[in-house]
KOLLUMSE-979446 format. One line per 10 residues: number of its first residue (from 1); their letters; for each residue x, y, z of N, C-alpha, C, CB. Coordinates in nm, 2 decimals. Glycine has a CB too. Layout:
N
NUM> a> X/Y/Z/X/Y/Z/X/Y/Z/X/Y/Z; ...;
END
This chain:
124
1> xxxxxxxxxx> 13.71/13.93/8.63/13.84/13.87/8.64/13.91/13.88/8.50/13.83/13.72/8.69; 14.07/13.88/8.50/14.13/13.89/8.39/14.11/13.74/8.30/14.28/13.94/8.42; 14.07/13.66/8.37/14.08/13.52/8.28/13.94/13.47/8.24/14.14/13.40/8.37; 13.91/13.43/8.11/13.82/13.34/8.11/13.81/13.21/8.01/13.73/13.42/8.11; 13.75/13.12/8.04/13.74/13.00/7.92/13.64/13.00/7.83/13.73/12.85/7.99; 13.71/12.95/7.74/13.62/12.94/7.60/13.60/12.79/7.56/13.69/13.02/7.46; 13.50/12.72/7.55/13.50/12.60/7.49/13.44/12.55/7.33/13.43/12.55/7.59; 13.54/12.50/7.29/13.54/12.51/7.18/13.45/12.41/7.11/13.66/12.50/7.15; 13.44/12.31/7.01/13.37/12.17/6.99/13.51/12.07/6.97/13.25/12.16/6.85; 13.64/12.18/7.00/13.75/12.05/7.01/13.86/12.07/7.11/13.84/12.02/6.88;
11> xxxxxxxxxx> 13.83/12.22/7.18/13.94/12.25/7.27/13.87/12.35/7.35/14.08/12.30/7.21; 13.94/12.36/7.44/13.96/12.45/7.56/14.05/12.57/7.53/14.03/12.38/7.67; 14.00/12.70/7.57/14.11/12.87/7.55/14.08/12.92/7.65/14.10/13.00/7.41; 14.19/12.94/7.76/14.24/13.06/7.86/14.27/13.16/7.78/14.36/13.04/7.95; 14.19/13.22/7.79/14.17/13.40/7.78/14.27/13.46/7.87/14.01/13.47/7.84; 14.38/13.54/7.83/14.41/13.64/7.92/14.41/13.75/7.88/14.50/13.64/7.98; 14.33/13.90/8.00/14.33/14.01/7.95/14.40/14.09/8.06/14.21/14.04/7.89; 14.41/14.24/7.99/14.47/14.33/8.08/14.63/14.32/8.12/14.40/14.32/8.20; 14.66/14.37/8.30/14.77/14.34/8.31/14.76/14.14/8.33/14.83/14.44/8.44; 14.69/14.08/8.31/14.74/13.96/8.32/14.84/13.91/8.23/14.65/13.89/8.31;
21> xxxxxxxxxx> 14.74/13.91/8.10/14.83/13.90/7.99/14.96/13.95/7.95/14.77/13.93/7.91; 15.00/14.15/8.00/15.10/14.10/8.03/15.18/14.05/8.12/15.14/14.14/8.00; 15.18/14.04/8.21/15.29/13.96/8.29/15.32/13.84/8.29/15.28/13.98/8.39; 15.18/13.77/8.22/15.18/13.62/8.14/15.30/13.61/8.01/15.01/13.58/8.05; 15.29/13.74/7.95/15.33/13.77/7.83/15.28/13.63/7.76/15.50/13.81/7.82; 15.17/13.67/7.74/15.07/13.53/7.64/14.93/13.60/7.67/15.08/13.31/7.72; 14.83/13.58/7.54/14.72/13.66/7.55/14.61/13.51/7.56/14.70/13.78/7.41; 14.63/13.38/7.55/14.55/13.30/7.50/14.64/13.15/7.53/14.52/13.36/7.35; 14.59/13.04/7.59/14.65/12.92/7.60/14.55/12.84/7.52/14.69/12.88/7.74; 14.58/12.76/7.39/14.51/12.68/7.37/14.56/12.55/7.38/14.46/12.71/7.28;
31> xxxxxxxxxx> 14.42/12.48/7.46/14.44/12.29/7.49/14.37/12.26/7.44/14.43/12.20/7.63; 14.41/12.14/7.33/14.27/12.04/7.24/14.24/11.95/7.39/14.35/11.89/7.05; 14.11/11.90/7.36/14.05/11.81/7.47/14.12/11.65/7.48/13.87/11.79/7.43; 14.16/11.63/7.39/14.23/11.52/7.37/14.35/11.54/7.45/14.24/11.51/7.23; 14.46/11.65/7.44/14.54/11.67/7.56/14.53/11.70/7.71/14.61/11.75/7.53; 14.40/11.67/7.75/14.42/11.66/7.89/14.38/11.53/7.93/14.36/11.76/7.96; 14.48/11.52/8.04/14.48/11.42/8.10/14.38/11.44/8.25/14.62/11.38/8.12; 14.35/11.52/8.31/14.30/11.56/8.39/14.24/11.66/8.44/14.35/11.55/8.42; 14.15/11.73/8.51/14.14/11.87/8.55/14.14/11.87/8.72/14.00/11.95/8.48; 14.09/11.99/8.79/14.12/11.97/8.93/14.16/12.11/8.97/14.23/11.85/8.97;
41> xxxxxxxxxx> 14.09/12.11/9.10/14.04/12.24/9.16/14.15/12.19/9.31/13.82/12.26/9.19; 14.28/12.24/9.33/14.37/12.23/9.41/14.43/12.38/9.46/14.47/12.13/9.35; 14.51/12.38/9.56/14.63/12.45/9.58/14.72/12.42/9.55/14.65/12.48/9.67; 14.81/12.57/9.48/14.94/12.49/9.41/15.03/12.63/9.43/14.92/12.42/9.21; 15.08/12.59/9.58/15.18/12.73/9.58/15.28/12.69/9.51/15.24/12.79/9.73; 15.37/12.77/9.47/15.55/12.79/9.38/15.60/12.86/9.48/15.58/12.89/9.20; 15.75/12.82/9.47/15.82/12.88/9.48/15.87/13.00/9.42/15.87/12.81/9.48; 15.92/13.12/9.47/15.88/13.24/9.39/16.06/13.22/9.35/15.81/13.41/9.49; 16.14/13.11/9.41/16.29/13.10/9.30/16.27/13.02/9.18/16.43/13.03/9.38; 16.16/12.96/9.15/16.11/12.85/9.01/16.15/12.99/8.92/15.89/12.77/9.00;
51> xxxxxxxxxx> 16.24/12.90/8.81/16.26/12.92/8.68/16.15/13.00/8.60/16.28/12.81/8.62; 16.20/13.11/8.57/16.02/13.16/8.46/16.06/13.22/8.40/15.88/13.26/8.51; 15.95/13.23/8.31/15.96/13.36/8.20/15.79/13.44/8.20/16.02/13.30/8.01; 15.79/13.49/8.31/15.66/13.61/8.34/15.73/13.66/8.39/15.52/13.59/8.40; 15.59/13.68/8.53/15.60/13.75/8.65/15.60/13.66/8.76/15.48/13.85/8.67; 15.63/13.68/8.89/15.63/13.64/9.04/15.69/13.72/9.12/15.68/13.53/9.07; 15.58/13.84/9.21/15.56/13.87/9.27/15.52/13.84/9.42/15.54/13.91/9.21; 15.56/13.82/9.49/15.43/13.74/9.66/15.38/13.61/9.56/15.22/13.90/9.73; 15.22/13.64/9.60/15.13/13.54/9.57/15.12/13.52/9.40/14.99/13.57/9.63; 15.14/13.63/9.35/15.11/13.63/9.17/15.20/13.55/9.10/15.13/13.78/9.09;
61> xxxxxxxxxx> 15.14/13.45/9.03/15.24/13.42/8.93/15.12/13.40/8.78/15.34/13.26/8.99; 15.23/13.48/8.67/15.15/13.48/8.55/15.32/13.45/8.44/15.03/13.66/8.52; 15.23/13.30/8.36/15.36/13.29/8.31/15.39/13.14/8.28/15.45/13.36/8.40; 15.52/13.16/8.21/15.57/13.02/8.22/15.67/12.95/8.29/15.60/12.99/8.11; 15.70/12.87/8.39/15.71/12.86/8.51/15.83/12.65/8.47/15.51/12.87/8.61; 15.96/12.72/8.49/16.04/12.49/8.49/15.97/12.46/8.64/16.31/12.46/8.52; 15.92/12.33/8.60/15.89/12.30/8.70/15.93/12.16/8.68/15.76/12.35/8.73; 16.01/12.06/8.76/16.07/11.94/8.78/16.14/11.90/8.63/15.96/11.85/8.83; 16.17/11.97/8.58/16.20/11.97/8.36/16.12/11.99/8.32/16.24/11.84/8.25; 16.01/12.10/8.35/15.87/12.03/8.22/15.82/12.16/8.24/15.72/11.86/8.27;
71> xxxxxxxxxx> 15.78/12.23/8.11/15.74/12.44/8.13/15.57/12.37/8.22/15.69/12.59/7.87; 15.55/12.47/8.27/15.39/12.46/8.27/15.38/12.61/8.28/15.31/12.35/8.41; 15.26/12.63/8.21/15.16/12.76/8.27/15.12/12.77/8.37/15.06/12.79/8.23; 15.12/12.90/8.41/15.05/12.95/8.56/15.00/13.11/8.55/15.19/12.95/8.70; 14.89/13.10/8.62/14.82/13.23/8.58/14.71/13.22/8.71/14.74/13.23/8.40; 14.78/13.31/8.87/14.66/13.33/9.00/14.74/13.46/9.05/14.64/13.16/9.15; 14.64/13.50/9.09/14.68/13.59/9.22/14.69/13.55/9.39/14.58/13.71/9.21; 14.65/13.41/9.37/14.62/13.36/9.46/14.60/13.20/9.44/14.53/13.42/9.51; 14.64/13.17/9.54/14.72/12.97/9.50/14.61/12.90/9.57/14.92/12.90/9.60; 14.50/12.91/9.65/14.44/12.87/9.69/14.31/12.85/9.56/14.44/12.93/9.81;
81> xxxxxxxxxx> 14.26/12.72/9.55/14.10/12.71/9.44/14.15/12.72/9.33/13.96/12.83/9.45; 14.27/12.67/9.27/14.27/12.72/9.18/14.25/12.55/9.03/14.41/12.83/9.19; 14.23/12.61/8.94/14.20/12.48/8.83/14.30/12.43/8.81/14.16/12.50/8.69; 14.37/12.31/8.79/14.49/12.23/8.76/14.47/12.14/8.63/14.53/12.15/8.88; 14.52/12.19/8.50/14.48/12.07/8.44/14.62/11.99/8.39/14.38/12.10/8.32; 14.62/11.88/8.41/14.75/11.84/8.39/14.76/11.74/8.22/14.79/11.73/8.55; 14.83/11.78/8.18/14.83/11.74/7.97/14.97/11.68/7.96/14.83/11.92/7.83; 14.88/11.60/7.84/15.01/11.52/7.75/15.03/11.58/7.60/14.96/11.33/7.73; 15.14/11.58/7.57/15.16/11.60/7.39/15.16/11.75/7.40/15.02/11.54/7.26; 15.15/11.82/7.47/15.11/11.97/7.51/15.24/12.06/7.49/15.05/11.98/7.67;
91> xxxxxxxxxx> 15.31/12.16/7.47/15.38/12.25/7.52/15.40/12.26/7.66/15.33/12.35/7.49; 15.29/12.26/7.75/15.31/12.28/7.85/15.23/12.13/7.94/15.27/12.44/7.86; 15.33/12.09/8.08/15.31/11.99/8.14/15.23/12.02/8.19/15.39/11.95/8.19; 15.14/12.12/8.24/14.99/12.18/8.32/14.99/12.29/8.29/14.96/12.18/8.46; 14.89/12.37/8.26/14.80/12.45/8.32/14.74/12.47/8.44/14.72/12.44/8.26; 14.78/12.62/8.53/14.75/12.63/8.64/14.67/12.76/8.61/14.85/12.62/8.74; 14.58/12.80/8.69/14.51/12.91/8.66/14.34/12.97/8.75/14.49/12.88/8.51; 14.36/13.06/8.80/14.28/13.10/8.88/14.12/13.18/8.84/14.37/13.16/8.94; 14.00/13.12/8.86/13.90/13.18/8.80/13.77/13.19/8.86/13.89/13.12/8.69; 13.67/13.29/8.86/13.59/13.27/8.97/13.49/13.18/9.01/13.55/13.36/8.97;
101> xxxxxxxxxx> 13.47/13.08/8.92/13.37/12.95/8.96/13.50/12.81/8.94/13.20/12.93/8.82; 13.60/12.77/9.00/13.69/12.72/8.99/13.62/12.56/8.99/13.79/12.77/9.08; 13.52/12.50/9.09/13.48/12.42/9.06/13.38/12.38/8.94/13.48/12.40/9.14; 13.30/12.50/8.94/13.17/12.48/8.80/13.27/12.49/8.68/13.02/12.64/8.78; 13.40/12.51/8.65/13.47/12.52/8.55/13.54/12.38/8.54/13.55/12.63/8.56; 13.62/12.33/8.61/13.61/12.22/8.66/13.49/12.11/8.59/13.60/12.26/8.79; 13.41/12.12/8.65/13.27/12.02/8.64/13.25/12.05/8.40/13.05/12.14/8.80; 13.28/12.18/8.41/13.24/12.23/8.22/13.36/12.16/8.16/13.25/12.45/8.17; 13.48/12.15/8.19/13.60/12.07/8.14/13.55/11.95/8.11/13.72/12.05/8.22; 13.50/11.89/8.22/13.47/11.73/8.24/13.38/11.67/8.11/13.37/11.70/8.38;
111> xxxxxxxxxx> 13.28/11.78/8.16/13.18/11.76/8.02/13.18/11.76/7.92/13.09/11.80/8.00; 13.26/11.85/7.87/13.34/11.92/7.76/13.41/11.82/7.64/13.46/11.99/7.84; 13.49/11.77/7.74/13.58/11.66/7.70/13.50/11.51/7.69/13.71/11.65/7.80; 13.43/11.48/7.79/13.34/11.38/7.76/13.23/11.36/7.62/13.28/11.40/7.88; 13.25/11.52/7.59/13.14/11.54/7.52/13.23/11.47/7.35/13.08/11.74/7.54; 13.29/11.57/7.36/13.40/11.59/7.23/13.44/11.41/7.19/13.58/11.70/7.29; 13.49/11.34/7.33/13.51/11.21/7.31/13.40/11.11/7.25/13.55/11.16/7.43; 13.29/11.14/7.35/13.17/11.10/7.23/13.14/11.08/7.11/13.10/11.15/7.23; 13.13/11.23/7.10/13.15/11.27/6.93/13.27/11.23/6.81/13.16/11.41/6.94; 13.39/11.24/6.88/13.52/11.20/6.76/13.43/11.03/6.76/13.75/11.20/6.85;
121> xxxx> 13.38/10.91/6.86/13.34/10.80/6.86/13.31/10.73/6.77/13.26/10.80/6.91; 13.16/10.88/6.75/13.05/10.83/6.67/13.08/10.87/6.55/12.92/10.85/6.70; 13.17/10.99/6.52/13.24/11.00/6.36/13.33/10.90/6.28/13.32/11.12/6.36; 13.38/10.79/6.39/13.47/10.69/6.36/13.40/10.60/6.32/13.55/10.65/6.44;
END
């Protein structure tokens, strides 16, 4: 798959490669752990008349996407399973994005961020 996540010891990076990246026209989304508010393995069709600056083709959407006033990213070939993480202080109001273990990625966010929170804790 063109996407993948990198976990950092303070953030989260969507990888995009190939034609993803461009039609995302973005090679890389980085979220500190601290800006998410959420993650979540949903369906999230668009409208293919939503405001953008990518691509939206049919089912594809790669890109940055107005959605109710607020940019969010989007990056599936398909709207079904896909990761949702919804952020504060961010550039973007969510991250949407399609990947092949959508819930074991999912379950690696959780921990991720649980982890990191831990840690900033015990450095205070």
């Amino acid at each position: 798959m063109s996407r993948s996540v990198e976990f950092t010891k303070d953030m989260l990076i969507l990888h995009l490669t190939g034609l993803t990246s461009i039609g995302a026209l973005r090679r890389r989304v980085e979220i500190p752990y601290t800006e998410i508010i959420q993650a979540s393995v949903s369906d999230f069709k668009l409208s293919m008349f939503q405001f953008r600056v990518g691509t939206s083709i049919a089912d594809v959407k790669e890109g940055r996407f107005l959605i109710d006033g607020h940019w969010c990213f989007i990056s599936y070939e398909n709207h079904n399973d896909v990761v949702v993480l919804e952020l504060r202080d961010h550039e973007f109001k969510q991250v949407v994005f399609q990947i092949d273990n959508p819930v074991e990625t999912e379950r690696l966010i959780a921990e991720h961020r649980l982890e990191y929170i831990k840690n900033r804790g015990m450095q205070q």
